[in-house]
Backbone as CSV, one residue per row, in Angstrom:
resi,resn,N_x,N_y,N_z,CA_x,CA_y,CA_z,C_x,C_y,C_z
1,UNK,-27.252,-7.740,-91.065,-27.599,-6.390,-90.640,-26.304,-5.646,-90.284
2,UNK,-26.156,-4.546,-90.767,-25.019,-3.895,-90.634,-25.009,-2.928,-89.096
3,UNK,-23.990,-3.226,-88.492,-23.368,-2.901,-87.484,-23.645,-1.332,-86.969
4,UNK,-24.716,-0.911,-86.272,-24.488,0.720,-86.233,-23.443,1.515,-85.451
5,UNK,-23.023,2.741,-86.323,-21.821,3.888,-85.944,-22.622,4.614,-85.244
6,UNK,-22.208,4.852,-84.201,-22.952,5.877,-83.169,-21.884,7.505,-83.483
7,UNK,-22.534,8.673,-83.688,-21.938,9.672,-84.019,-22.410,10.659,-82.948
8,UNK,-20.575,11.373,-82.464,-20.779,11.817,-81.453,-20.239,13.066,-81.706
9,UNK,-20.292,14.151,-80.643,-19.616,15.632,-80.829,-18.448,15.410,-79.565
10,UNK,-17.049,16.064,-80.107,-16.146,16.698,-79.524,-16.452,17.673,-79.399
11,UNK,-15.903,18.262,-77.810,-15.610,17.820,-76.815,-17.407,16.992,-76.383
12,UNK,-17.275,16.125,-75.794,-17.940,15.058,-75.511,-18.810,15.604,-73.804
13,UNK,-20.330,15.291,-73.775,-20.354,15.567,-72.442,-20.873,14.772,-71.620
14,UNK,-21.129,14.518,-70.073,-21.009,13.320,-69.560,-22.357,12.050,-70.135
15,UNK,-22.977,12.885,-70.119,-24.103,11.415,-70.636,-23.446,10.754,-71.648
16,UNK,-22.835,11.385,-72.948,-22.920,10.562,-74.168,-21.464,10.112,-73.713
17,UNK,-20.351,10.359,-72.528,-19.261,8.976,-72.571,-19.837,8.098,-71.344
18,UNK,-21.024,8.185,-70.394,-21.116,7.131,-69.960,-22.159,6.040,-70.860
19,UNK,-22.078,6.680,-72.158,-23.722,5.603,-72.861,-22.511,4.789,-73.663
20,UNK,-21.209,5.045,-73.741,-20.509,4.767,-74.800,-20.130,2.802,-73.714
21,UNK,-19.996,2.404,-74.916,-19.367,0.714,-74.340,-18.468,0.130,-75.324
22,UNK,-17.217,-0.439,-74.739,-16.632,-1.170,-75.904,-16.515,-1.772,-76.642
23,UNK,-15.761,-1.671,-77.705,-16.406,-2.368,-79.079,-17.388,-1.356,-79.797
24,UNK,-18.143,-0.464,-79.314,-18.794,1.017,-80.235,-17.712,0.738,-81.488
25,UNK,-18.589,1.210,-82.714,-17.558,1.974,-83.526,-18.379,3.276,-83.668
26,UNK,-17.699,4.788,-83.728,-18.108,6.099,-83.483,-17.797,6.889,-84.524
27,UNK,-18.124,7.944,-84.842,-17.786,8.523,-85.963,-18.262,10.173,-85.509
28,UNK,-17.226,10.803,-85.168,-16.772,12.058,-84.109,-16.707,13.128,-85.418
29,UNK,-17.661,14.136,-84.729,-17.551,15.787,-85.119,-17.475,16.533,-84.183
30,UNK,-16.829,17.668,-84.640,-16.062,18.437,-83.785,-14.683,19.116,-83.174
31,UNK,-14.050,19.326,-82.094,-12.774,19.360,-81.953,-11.905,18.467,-81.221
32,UNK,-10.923,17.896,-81.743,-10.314,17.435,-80.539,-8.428,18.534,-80.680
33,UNK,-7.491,17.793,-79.418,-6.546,18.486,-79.214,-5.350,17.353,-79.675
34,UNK,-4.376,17.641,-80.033,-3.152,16.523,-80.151,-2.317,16.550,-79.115
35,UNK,-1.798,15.575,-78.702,-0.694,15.915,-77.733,0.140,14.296,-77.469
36,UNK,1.490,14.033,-77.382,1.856,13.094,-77.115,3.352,13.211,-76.158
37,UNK,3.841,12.188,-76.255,4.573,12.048,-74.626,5.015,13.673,-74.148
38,UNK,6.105,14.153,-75.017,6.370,15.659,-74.362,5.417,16.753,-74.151
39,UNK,4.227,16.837,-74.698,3.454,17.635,-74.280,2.550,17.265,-72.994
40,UNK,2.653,16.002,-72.817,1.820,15.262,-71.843,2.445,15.941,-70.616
41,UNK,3.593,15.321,-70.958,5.138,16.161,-69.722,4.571,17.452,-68.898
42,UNK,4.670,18.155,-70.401,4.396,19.464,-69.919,2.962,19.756,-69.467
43,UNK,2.131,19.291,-69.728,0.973,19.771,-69.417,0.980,19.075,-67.623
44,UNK,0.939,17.835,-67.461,1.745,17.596,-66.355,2.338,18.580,-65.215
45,UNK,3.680,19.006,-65.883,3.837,19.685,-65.137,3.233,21.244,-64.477
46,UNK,2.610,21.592,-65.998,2.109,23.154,-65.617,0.987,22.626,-64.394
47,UNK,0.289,21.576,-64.208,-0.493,21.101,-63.198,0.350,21.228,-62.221
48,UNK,1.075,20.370,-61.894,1.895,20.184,-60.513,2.246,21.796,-60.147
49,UNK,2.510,22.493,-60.909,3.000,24.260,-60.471,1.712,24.792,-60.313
50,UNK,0.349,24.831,-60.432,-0.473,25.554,-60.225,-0.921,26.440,-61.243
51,UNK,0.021,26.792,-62.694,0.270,27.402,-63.584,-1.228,26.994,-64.512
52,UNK,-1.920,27.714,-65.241,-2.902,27.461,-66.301,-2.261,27.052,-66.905
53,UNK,-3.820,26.004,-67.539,-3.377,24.861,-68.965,-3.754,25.909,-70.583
54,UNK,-2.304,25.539,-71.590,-3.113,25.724,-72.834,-4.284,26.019,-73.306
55,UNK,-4.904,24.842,-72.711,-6.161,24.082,-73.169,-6.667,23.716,-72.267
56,UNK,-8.631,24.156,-72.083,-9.439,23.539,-71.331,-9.916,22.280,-71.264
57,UNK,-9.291,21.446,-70.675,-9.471,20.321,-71.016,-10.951,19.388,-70.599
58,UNK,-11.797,20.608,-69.585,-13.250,19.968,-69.363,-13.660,19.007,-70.509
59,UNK,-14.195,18.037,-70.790,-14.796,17.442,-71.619,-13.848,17.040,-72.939
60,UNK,-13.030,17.103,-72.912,-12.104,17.145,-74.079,-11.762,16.057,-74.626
61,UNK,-11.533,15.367,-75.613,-10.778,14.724,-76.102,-9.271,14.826,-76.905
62,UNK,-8.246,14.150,-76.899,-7.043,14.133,-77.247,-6.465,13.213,-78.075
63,UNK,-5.929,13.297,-79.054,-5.493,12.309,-80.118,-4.423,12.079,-79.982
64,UNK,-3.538,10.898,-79.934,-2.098,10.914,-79.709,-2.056,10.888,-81.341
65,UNK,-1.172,11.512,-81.576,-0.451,12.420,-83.246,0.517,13.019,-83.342
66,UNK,1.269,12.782,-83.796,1.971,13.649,-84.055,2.311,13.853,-85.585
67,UNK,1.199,15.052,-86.397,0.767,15.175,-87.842,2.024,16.022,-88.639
68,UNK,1.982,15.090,-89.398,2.950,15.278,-90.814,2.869,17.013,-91.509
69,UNK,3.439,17.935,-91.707,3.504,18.704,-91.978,2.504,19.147,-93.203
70,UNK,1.220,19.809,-93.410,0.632,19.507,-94.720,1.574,20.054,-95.937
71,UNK,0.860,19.120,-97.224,1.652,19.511,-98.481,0.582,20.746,-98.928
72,UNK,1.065,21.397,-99.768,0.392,22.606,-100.248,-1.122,22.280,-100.414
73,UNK,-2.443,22.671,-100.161,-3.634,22.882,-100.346,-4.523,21.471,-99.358
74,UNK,-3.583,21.265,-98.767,-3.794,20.059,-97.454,-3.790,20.797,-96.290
75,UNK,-4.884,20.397,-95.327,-5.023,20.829,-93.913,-4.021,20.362,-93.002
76,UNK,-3.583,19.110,-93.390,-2.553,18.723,-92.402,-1.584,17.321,-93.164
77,UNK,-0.550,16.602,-92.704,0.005,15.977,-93.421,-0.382,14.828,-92.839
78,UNK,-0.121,13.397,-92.986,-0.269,12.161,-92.235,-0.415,12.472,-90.676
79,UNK,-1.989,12.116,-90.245,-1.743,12.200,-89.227,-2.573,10.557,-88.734
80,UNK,-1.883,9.795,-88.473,-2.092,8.521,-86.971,-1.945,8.521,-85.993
81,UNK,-2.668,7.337,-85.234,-1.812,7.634,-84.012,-0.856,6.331,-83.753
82,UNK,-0.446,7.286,-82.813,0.545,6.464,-81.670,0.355,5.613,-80.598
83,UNK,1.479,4.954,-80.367,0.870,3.955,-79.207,0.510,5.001,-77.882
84,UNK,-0.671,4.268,-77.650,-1.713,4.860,-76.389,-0.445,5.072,-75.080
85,UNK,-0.353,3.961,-75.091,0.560,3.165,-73.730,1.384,4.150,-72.966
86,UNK,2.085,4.713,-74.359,3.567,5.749,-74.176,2.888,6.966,-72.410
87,UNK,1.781,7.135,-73.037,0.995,8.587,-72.437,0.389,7.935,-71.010
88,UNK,0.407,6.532,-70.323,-0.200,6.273,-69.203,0.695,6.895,-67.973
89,UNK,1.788,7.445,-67.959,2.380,7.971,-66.676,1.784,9.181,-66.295
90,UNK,1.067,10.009,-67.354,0.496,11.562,-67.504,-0.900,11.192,-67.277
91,UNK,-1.841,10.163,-66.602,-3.447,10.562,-66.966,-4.004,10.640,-65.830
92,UNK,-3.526,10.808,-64.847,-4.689,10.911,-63.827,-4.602,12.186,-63.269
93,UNK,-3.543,13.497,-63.464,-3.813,14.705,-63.523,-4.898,14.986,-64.503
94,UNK,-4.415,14.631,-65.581,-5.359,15.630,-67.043,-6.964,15.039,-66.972
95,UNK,-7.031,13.281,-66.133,-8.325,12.808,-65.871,-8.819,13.949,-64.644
96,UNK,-8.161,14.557,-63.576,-8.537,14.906,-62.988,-8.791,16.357,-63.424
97,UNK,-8.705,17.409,-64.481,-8.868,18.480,-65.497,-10.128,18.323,-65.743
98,UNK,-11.224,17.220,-66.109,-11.778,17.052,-66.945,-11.776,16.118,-68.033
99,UNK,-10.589,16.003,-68.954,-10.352,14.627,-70.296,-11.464,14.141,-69.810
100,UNK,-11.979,13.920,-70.983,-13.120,12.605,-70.928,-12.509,11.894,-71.967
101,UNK,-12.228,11.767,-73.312,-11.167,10.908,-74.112,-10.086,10.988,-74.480
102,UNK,-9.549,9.818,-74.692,-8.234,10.045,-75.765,-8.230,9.082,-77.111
103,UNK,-7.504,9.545,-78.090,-7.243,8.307,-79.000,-6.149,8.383,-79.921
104,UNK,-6.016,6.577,-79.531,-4.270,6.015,-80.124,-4.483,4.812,-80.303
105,UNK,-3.275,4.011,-80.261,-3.501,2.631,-80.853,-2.951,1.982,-80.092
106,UNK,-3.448,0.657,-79.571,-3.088,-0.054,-78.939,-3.613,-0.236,-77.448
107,UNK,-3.247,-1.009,-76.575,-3.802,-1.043,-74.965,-3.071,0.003,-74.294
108,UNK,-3.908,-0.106,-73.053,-3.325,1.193,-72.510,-3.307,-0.223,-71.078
109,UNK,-2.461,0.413,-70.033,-2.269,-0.436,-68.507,-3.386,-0.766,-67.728
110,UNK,-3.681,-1.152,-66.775,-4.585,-1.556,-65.777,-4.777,-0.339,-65.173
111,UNK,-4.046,0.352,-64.599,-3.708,1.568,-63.549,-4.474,2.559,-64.677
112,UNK,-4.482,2.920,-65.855,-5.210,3.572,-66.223,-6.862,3.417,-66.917
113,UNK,-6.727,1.807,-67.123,-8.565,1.786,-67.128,-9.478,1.900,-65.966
114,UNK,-8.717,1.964,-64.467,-8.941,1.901,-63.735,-9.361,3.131,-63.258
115,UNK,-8.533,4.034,-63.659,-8.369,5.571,-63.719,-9.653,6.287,-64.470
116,UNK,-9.810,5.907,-65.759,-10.860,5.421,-66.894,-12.035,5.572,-66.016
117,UNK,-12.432,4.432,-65.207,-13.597,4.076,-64.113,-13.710,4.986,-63.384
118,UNK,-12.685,5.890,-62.774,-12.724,6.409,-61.655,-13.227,7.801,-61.614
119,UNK,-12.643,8.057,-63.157,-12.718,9.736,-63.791,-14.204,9.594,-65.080
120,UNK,-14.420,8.679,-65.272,-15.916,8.611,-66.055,-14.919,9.119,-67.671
121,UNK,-14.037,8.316,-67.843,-13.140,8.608,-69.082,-13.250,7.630,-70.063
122,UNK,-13.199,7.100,-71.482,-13.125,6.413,-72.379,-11.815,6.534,-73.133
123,UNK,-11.582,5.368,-73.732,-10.811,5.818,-74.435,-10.696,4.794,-75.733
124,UNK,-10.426,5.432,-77.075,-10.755,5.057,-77.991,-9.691,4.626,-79.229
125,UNK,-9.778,3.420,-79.914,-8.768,3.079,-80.932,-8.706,3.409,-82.127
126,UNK,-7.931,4.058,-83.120,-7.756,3.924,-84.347,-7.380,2.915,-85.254
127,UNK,-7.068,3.292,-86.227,-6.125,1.787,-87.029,-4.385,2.610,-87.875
128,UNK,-3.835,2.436,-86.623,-2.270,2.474,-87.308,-1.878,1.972,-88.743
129,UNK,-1.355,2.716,-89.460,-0.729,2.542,-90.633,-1.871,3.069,-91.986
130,UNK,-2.875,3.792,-91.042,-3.922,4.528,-92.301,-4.189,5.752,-91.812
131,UNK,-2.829,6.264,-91.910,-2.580,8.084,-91.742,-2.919,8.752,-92.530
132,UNK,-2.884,8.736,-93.405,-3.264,9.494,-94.864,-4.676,9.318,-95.133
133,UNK,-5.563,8.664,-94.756,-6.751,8.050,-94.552,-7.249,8.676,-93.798
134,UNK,-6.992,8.831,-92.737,-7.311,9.758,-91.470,-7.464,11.250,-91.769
135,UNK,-6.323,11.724,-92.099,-6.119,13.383,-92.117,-7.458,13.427,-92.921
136,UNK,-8.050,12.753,-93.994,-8.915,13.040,-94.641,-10.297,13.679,-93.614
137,UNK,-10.315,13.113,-92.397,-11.516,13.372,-91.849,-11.416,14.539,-91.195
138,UNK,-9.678,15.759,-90.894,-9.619,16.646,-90.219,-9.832,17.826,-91.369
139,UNK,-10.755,18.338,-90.878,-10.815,19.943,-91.196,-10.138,21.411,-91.228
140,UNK,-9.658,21.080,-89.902,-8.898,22.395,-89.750,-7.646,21.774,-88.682
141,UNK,-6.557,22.402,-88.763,-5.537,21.898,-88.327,-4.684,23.531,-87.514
142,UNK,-4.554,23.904,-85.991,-4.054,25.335,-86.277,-3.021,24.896,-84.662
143,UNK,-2.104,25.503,-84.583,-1.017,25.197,-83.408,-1.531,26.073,-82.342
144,UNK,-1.552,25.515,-81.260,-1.742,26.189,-79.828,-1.048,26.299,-78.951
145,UNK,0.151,25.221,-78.603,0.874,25.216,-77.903,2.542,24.710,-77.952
146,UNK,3.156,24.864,-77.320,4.410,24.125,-77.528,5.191,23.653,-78.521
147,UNK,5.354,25.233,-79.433,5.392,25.060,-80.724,6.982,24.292,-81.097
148,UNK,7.748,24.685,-80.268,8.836,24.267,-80.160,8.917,22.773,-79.645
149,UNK,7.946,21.957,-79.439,8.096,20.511,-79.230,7.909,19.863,-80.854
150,UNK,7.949,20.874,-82.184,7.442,20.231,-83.473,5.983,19.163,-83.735
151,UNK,6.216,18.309,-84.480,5.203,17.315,-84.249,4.525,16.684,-82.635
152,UNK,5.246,17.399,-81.414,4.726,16.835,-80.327,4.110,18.298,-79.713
153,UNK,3.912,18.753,-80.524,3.016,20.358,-80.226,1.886,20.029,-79.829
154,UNK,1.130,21.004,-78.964,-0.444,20.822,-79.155,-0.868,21.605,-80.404
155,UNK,-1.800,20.813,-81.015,-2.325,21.266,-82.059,-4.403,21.087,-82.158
156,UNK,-4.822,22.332,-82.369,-6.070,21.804,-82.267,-6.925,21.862,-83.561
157,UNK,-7.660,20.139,-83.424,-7.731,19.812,-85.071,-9.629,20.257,-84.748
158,UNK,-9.710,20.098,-86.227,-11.506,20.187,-86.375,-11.684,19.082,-87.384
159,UNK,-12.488,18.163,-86.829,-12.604,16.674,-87.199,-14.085,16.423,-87.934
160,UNK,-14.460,15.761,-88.699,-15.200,15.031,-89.529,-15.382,14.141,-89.858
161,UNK,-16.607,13.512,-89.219,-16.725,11.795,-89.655,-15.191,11.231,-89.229
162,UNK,-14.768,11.126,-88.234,-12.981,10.377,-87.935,-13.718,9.429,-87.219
163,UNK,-13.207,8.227,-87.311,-13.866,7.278,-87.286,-12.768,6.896,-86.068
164,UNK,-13.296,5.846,-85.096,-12.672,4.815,-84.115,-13.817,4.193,-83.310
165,UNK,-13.192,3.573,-82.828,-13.766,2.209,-81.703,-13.245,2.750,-80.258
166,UNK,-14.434,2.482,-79.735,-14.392,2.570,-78.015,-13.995,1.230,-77.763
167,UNK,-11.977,1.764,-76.854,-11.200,0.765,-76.690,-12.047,-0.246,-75.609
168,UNK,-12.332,1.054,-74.356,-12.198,0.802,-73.029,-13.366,2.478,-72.315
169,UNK,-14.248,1.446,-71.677,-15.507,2.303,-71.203,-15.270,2.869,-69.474
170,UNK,-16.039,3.522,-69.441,-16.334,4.215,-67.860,-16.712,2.810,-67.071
171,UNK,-17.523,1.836,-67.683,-17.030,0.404,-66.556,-15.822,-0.630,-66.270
172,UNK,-15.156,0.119,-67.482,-13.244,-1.165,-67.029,-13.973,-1.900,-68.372
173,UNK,-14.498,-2.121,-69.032,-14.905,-2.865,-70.380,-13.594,-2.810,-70.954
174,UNK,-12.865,-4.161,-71.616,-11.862,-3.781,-72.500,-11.832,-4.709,-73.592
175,UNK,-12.392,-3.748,-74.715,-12.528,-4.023,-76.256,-11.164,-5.274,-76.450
176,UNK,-10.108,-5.086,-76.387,-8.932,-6.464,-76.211,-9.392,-7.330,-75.860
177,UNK,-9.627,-7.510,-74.854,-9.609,-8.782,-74.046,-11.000,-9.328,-74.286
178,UNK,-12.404,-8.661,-74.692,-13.068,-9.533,-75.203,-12.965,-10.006,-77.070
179,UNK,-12.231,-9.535,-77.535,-11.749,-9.721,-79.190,-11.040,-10.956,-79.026
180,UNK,-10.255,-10.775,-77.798,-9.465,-12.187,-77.555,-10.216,-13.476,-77.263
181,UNK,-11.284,-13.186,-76.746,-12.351,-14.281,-75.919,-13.447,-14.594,-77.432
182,UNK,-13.817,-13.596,-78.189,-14.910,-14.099,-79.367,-13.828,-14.806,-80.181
183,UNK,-12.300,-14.928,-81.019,-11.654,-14.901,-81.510,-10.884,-16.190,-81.294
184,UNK,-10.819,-16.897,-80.177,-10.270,-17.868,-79.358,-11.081,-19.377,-79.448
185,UNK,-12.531,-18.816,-79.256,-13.427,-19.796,-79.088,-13.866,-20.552,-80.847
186,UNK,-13.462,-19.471,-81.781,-13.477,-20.128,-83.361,-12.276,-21.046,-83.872
């Protein structure tokens, strides 16, 4: 019996990320925002000053990306993600905004699944090294912020069928560490 994709809308609202559990695989319509370490920075900081955000980040989700320039009659160029990890010094302001997701590759720290729990946040994995694969599922690709950070701009995409796995749930669930435990015991 084949495995069901639960399909969800960006920006996401609280029922459907506390129904979400790890190990989901999801398949997202809608918008999400890009942003990675230097925009994190900044968004960061415009918090700490009191200053408005870019971007409303109520309910939002965020892709760590930083997308390849498109070639002519392309919405956008290679876009993957990045390691999650880089972005854990920036999340418990933008958790405290609203974010309800993000998605990148790889684990993210303790201090932030914890954070995860605290802020009713998820956060979700891709598969690195199938960028070109990916862009296929974005629609619209248009710059919003920090244009001068290049590829670490905010950029806000319009997504289709983009597929990932719920890393790590609103209970501390972490998709790793039980992959390690089914995976171990064969």
């Amino acid at each position: 019996m084949p495995e069901e994709i639960i399909h969800i809308k960006a920006p996401m609202d609280e029922k459907t990320v506390l129904g979400l559990r790890a190990g989901q695989k999801v398949l997202f319509d809608g918008v999400f925002y890009t942003a990675r370490d230097s925009s994190h920075k900044r968004l960061v900081e415009l918090i700490e000053q009191g200053k408005p955000l870019p971007i409303d980040l109520q309910g939002q989700v965020i892709y760590y990306v930083g997308p390849t320039p498109a070639r002519p009659g392309q919405v956008i160029g290679s876009a993957g993600p990045t390691t999650s990890s880089r972005m854990d010094p920036y999340m418990e302001p933008l958790y405290k905004k609203g974010l309800k997701g993000t998605v990148g590759k790889g684990e993210r720290s303790q201090e932030v699944i914890d954070l995860m729990k605290r802020y009713k946040a998820v956060h979700f994995s891709n598969i690195g090294g199938a960028a070109a694969l990916i862009a296929k599922s974005i629609r619209k690709c248009d710059m919003i912020a920090f244009e001068d950070l290049g590829t670490e701009a905010i950029h806000r995409l319009e997504v289709e069928d983009f597929f990932a796995i719920v890393a790590y749930d609103t209970l501390g669930n972490d998709m790793y560490k039980e992959a390690i435990k089914i995976y171990s015991r064969q």
